[in-house]
N, CA, C and O of each residue as an XYZ file, in Angstrom:
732
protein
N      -8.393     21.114     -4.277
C      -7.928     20.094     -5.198
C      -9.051     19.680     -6.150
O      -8.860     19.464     -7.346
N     -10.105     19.594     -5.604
C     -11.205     19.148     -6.213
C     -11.676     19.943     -7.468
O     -12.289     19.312     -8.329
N     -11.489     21.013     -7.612
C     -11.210     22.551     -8.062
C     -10.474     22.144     -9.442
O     -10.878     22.057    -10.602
N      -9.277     21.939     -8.849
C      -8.105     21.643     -9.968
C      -8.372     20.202    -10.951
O      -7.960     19.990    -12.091
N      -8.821     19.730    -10.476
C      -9.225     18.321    -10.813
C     -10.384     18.494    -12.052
O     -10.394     17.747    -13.031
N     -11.257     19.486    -11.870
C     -12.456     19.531    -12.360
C     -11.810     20.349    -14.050
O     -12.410     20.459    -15.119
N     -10.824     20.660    -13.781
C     -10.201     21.741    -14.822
C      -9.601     20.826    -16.265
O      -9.476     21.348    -17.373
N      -9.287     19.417    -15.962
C      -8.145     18.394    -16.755
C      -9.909     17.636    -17.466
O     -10.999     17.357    -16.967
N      -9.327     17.577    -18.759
C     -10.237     16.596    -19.318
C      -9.846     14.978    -18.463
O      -9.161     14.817    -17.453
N     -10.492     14.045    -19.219
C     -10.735     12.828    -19.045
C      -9.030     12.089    -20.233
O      -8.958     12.102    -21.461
N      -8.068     11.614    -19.328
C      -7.487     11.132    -20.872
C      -8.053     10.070    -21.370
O      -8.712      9.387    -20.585
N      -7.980      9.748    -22.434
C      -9.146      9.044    -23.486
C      -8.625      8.177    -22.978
O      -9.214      7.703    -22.007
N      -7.247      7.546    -23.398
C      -6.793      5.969    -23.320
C      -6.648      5.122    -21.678
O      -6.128      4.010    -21.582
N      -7.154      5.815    -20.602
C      -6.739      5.435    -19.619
C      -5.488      4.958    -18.812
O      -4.441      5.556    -19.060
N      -5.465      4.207    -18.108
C      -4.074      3.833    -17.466
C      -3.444      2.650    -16.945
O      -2.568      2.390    -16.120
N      -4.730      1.601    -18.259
C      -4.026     -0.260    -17.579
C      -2.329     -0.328    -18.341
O      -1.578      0.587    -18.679
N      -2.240     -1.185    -18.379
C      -0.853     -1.986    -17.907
C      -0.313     -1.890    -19.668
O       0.814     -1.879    -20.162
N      -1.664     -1.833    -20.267
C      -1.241     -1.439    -21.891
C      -0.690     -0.547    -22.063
O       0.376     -0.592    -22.677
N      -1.195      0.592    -21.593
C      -1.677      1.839    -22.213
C      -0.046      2.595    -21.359
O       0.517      3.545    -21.903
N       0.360      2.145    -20.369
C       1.212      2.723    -20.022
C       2.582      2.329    -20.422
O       3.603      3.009    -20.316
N       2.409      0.679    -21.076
C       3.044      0.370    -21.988
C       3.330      1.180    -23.325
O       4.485      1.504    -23.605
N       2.703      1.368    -23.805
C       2.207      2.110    -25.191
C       2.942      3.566    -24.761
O       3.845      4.064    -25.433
N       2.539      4.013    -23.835
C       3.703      5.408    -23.323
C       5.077      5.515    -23.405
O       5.850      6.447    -23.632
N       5.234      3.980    -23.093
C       7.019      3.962    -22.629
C       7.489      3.729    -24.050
O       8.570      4.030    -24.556
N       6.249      3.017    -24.678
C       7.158      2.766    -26.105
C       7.168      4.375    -27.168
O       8.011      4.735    -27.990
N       6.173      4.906    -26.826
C       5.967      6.088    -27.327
C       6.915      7.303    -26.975
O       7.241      8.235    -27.709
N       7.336      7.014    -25.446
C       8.461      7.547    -25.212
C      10.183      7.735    -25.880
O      10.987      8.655    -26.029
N      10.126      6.434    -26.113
C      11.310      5.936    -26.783
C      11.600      6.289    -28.029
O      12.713      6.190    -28.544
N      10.558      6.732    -28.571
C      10.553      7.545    -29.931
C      10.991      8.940    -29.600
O      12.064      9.392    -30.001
N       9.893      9.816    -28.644
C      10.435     11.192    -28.489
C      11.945     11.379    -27.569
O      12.635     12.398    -27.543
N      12.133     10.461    -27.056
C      13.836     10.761    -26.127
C      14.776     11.947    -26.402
O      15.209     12.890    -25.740
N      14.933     11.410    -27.905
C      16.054     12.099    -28.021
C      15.838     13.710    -28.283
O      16.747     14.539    -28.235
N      14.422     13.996    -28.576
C      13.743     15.120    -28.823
C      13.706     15.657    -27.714
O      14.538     16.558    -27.613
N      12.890     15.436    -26.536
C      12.565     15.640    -25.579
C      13.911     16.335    -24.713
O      13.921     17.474    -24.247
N      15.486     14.918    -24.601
C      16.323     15.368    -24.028
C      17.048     16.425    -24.475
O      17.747     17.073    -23.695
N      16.937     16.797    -26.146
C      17.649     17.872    -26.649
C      16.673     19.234    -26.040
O      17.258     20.115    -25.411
N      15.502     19.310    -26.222
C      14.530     20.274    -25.566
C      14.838     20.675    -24.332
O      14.723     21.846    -23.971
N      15.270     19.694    -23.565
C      15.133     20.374    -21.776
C      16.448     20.608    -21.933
O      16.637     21.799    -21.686
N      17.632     19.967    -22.273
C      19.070     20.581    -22.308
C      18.894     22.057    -22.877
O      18.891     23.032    -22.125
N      18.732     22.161    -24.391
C      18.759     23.618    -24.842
C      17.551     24.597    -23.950
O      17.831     25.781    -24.134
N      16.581     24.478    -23.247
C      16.234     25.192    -22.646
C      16.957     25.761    -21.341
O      16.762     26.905    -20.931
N      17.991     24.648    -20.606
C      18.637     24.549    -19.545
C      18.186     24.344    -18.521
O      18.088     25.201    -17.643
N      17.708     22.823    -18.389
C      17.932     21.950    -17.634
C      19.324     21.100    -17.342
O      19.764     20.235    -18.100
N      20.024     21.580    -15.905
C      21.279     21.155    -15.626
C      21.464     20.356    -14.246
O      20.574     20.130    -13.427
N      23.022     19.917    -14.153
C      22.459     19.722    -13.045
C      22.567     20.476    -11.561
O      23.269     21.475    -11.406
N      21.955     20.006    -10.725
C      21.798     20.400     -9.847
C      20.630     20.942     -8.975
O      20.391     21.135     -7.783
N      19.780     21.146    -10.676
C      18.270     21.714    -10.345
C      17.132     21.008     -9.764
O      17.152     19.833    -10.131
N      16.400     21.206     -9.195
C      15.003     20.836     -8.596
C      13.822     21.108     -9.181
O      13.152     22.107     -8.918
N      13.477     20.132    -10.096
C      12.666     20.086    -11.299
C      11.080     19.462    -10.866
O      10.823     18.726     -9.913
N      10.196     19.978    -11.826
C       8.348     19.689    -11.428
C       8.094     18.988    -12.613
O       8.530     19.685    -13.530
N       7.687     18.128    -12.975
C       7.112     17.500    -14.311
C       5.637     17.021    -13.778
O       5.367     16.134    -12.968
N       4.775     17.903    -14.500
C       3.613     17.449    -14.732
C       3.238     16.592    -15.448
O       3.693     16.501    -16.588
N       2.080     15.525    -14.853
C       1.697     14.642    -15.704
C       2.432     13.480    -16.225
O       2.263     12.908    -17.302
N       3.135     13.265    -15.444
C       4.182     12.800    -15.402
C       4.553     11.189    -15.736
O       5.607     10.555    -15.785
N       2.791     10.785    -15.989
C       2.456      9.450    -16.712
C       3.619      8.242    -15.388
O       3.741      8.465    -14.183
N       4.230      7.140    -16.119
C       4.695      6.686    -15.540
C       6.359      6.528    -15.831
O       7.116      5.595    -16.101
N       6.458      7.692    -15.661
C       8.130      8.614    -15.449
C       9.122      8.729    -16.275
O      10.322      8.862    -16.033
N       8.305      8.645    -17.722
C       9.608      8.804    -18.773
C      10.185     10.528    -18.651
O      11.294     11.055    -18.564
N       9.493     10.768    -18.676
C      10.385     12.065    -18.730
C      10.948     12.587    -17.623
O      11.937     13.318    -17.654
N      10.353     12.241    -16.601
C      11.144     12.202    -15.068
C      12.091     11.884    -14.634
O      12.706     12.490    -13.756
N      12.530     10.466    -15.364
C      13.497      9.791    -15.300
C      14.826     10.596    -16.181
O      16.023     10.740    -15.931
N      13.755     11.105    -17.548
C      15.230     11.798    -18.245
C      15.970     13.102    -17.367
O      17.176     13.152    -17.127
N      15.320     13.767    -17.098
C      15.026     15.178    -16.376
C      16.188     14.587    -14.964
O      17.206     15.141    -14.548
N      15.634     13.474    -14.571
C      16.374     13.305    -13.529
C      18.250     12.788    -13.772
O      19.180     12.964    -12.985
N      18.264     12.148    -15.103
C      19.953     12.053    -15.204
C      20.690     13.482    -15.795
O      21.909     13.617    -15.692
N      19.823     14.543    -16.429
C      20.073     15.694    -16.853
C      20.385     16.702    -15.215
O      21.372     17.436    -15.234
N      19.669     16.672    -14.136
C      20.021     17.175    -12.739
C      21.207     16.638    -12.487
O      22.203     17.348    -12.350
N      21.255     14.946    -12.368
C      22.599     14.105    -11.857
C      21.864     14.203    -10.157
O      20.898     14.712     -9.589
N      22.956     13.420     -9.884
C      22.346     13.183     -8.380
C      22.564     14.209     -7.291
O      22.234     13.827     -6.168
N      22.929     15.126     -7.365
C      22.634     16.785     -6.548
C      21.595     17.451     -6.682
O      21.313     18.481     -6.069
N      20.532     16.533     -8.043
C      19.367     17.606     -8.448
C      18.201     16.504     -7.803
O      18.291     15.415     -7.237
N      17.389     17.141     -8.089
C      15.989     16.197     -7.828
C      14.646     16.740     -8.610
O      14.317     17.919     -8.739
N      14.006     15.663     -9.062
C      13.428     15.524     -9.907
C      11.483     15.261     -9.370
O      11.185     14.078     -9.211
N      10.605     16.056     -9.189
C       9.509     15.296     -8.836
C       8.653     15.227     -9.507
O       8.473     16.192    -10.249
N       7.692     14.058     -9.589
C       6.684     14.053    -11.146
C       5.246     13.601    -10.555
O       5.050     12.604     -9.860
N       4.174     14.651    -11.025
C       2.856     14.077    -10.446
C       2.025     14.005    -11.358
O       1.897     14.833    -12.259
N       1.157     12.654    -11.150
C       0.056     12.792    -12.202
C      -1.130     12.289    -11.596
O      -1.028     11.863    -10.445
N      -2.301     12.260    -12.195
C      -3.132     11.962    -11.626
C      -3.909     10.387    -11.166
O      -4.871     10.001    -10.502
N      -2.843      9.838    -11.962
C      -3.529      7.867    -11.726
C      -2.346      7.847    -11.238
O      -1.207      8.263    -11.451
N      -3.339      6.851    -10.056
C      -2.204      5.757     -9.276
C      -1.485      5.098     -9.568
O      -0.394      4.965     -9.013
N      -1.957      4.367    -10.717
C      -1.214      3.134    -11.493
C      -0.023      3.453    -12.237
O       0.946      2.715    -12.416
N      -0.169      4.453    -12.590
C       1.205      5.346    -13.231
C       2.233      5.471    -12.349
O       3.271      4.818    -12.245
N       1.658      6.734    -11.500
C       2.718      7.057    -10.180
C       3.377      5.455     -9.408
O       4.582      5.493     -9.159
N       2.638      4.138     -9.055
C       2.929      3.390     -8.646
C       4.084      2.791     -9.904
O       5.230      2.906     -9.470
N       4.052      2.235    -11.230
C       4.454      2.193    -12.084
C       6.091      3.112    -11.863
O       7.197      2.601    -11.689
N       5.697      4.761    -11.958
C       6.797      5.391    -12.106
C       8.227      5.110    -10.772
O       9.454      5.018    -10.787
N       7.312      5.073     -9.934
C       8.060      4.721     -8.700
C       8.715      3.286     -8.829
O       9.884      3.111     -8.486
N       8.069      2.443     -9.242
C       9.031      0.950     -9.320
C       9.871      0.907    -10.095
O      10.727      0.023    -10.139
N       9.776      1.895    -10.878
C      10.452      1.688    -12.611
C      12.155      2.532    -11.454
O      13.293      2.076    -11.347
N      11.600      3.696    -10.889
C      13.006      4.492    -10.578
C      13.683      3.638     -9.475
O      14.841      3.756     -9.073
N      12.687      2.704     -9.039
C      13.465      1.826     -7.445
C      13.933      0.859     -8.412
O      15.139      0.842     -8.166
N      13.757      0.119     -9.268
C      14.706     -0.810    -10.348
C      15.586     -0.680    -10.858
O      16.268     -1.681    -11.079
N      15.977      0.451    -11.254
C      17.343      1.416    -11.720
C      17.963      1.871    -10.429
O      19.184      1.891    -10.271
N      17.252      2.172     -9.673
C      18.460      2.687     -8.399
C      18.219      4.156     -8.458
O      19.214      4.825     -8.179
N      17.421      4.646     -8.677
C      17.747      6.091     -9.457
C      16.657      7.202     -7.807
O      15.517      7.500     -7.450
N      18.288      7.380     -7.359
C      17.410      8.035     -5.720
C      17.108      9.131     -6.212
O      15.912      9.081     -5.925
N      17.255     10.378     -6.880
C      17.056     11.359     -7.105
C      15.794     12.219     -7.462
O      15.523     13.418     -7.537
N      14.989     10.711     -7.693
C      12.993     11.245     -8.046
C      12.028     11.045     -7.023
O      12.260     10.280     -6.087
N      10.790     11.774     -7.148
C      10.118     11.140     -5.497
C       8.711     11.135     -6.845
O       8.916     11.772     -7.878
N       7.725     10.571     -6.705
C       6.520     10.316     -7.556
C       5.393     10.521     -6.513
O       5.329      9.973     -5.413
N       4.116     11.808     -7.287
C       2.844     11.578     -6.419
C       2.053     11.913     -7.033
O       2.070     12.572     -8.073
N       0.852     11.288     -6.171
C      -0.357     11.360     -7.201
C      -1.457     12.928     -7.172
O      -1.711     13.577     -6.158
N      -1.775     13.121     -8.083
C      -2.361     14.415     -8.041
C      -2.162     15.949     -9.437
O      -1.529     15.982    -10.492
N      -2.696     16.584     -9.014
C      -2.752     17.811     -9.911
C      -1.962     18.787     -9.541
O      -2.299     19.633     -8.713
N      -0.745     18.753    -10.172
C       0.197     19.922     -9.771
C      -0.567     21.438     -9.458
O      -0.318     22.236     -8.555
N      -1.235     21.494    -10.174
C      -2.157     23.008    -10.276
C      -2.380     22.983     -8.480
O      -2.036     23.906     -7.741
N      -2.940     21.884     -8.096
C      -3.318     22.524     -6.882
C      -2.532     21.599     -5.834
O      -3.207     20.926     -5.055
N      -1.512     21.553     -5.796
C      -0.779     20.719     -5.061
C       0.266     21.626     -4.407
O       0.604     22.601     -5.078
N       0.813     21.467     -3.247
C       1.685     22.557     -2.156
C       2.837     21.414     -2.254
O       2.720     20.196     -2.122
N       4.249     22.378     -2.590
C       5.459     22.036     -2.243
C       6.492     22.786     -1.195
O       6.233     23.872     -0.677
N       7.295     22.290     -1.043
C       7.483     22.618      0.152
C       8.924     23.976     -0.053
O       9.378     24.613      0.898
N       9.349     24.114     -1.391
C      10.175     24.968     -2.097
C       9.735     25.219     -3.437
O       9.009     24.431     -4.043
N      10.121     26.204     -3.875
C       9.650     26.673     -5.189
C      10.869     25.265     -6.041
O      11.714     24.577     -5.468
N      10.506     25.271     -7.456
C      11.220     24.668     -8.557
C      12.137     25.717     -9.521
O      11.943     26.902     -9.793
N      13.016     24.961     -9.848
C      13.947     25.700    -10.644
C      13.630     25.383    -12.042
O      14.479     25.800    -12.830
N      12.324     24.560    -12.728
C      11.869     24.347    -13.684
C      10.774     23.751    -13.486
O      10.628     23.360    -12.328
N       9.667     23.463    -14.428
C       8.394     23.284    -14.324
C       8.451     22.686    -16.136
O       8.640     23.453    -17.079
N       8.225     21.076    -16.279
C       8.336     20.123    -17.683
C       7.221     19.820    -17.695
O       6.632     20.089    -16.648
N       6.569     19.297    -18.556
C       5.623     18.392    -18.966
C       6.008     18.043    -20.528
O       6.804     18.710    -21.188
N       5.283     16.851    -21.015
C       5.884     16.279    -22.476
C       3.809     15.998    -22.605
O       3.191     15.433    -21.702
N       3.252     16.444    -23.656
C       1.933     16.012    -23.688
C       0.796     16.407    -22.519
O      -0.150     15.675    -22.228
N       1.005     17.380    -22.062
C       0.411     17.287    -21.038
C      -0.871     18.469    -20.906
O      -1.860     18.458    -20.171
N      -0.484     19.337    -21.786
C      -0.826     20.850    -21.374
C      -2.516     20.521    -22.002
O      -3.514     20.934    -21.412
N      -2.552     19.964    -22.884
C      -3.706     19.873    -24.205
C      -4.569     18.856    -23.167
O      -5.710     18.989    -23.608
N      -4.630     18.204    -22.383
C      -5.561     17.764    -21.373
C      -6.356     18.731    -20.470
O      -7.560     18.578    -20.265
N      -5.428     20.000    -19.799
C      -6.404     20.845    -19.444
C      -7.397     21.509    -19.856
O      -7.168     21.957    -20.980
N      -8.429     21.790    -19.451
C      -9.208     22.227    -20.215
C      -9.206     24.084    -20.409
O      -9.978     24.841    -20.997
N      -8.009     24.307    -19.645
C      -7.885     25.885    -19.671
C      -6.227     25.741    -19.477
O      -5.722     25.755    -18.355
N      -5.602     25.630    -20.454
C      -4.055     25.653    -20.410
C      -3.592     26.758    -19.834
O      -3.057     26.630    -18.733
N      -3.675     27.888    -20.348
C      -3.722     28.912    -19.634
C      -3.617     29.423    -17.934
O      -2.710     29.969    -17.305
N      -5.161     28.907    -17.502
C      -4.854     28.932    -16.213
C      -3.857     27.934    -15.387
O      -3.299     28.214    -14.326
N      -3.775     26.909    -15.993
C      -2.955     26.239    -15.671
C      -1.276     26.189    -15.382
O      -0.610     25.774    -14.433
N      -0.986     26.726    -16.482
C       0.285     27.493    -16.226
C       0.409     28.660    -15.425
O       1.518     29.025    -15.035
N      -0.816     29.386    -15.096
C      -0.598     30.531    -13.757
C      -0.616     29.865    -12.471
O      -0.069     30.296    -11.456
N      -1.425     28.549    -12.594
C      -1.355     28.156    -11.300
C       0.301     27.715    -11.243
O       1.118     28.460    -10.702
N       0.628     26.633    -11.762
C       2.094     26.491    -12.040
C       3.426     27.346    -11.695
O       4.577     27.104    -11.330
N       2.661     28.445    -12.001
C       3.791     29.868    -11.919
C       4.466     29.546    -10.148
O       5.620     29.618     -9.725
N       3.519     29.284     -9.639
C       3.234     29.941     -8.261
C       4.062     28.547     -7.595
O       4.170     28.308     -6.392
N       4.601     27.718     -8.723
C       5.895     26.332     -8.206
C       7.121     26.646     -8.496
O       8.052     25.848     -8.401
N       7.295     28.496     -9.087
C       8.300     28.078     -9.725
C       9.326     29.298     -9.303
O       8.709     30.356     -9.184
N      10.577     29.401     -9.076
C      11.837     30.525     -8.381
C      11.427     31.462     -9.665
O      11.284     31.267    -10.872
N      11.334     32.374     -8.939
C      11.870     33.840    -10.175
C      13.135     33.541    -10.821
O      14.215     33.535    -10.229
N      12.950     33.266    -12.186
C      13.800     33.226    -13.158
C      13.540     32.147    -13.982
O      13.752     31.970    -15.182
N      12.869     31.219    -12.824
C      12.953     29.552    -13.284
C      12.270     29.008    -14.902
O      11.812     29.938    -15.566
N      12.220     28.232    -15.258
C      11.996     28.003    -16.960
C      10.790     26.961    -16.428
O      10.594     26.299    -15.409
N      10.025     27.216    -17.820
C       8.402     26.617    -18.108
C       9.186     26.075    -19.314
O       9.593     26.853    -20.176
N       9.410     24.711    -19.390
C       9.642     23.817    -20.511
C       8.712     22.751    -20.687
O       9.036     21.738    -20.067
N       7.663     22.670    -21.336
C       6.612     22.185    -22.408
C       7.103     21.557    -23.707
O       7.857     22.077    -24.529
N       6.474     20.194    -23.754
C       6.643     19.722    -25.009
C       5.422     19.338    -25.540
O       4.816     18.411    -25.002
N       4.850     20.040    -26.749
C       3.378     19.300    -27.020
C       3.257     19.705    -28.822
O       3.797     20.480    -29.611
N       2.014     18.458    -28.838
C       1.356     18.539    -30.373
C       0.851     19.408    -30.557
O       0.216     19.950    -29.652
N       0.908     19.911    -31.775
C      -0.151     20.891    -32.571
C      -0.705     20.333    -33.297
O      -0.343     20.410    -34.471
N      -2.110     19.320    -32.857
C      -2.716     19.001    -34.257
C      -3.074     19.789    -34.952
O      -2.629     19.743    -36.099
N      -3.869     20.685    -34.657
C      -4.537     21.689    -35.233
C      -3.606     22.078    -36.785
O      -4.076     22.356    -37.888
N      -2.378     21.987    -36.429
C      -2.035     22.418    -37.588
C      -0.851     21.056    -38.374
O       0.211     21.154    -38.989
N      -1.387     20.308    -38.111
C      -0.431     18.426    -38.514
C      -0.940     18.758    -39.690
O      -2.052     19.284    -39.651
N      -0.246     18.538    -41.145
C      -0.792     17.928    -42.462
C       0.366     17.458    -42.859
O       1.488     17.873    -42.568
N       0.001     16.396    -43.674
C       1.647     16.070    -44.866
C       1.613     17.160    -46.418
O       0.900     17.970    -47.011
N       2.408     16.741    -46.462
C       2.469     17.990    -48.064
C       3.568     16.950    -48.495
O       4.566     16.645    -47.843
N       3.131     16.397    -49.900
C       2.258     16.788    -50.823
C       0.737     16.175    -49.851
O       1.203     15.648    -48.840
N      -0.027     16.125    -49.835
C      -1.420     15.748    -49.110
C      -1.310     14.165    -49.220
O      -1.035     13.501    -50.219
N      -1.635     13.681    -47.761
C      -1.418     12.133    -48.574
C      -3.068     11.283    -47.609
O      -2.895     11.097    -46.404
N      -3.888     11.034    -47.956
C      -5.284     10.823    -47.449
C      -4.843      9.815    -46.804
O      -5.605      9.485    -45.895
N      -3.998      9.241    -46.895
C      -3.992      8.022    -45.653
C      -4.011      8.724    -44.096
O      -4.936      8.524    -43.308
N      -2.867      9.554    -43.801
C      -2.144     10.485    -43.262
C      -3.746     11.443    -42.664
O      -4.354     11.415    -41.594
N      -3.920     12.051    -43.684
C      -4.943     12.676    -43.144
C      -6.246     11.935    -42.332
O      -6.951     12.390    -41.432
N      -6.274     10.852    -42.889
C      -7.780     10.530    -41.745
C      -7.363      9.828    -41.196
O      -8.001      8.795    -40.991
N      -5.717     10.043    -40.508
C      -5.485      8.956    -39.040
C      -5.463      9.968    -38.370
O      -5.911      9.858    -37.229
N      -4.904     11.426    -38.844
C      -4.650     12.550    -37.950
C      -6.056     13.185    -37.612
O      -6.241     13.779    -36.550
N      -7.053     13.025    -38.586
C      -8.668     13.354    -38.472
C      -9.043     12.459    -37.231
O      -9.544     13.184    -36.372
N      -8.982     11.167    -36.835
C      -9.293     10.370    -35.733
C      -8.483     10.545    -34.650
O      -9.002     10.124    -33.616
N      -7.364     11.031    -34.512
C      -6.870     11.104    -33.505
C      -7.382     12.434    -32.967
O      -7.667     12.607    -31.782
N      -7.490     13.450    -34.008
C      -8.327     14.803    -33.395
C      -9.619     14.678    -32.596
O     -10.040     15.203    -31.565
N     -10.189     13.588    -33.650
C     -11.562     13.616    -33.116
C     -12.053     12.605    -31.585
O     -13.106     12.697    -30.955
N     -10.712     11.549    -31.286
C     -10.171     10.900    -30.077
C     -10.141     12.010    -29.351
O     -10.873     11.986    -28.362
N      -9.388     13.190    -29.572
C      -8.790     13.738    -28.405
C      -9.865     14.948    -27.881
O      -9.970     15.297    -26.705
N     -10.694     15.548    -29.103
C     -11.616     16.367    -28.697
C     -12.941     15.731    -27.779
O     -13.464     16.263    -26.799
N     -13.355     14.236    -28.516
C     -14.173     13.499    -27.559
C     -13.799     13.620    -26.347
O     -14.777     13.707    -25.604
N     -12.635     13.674    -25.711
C     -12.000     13.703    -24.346
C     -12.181     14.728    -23.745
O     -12.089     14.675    -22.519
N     -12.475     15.911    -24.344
C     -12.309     17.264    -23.760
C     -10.941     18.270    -24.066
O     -10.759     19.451    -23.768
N     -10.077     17.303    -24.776
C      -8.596     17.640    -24.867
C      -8.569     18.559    -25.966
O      -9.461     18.505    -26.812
N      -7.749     19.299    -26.036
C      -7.081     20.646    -26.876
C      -6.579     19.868    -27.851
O      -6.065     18.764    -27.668
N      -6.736     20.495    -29.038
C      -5.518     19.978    -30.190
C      -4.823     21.047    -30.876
O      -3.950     20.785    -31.704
């Protein structure tokens, strides 16, 4: 584990009571994106789904009404405060179908393979995406779907060019590379 651990940058913004705030609201923007993404990839229900990084369970939670309650949904990330967070948020809704833990999917043992493997933002924290998704492989049924949702800063500009635009997207690059994070 220790191994796997050593592989994930640092996320810049941490994980108080703001910041995971700031997620859920940030969430609420991508929803409808996100839920059209895992539907057209085929996420249905019934399936037994992995969401990495799983912050404090927005996308877990979606993933989990897209299964319905025959499927199940599990989401791990690496702060407590999240996973604790994600877990109260699904015991407040009623929503039995998710289980939340803390840790690095990469090196974490389940007890059945997954019929999908999600993350929303997540991949650009490792510091070797790549290996990361091989470790991943090894959660997932032959056939099963790798559904990823992430930024490309690298290639963000507005057109026509608009300099405001550009040096918020210049600081957020330079936020996320300070971290160790991919853009």
């Amino acid at each position: 584990m220790k191994e796997a651990l050593a592989r994930q940058s640092r996320y810049a913004l941490g994980h108080s009571e703001q910041e995971l705030d700031r997620l859920s609201r940030q969430a609420e923007i991508f929803e409808p994106f996100t839920r059209q993404l895992l539907r057209q990839a085929g996420i249905s229900r019934g399936m037994r789904v992995l969401d990495v990084g799983c912050g404090s369970g927005d996308v877990t939670l979606l993933a989990s009404e897209l299964v319905g309650p025959s499927g199940k949904v599990i989401g791990a990330d690496q702060a407590i405060s999240a996973v604790q967070r994600a877990t109260e948020r699904a015991r407040a809704r009623q929503i039995a179908n998710v289980q939340f833990f803390k840790g690095d999917p990469t090196g974490m043992q389940f007890d059945r393979p997954f019929d999908a493997v999600i993350g929303r933002f997540v991949l650009m924290y490792y510091l070797d995406p790549i290996d990361a998704i091989r470790r991943l492989a090894g959660h997932v049924r032959d056939g099963g779907l790798f559904v990823f949702q992430e930024f490309d800063l690298a290639n963000c500009r507005s057109l026509p060019p608009a300099p405001t635009f550009e040096r918020h997207i210049a600081w957020i690059k330079q936020t996320l590379i300070a971290t160790g994070a991919r853009t």
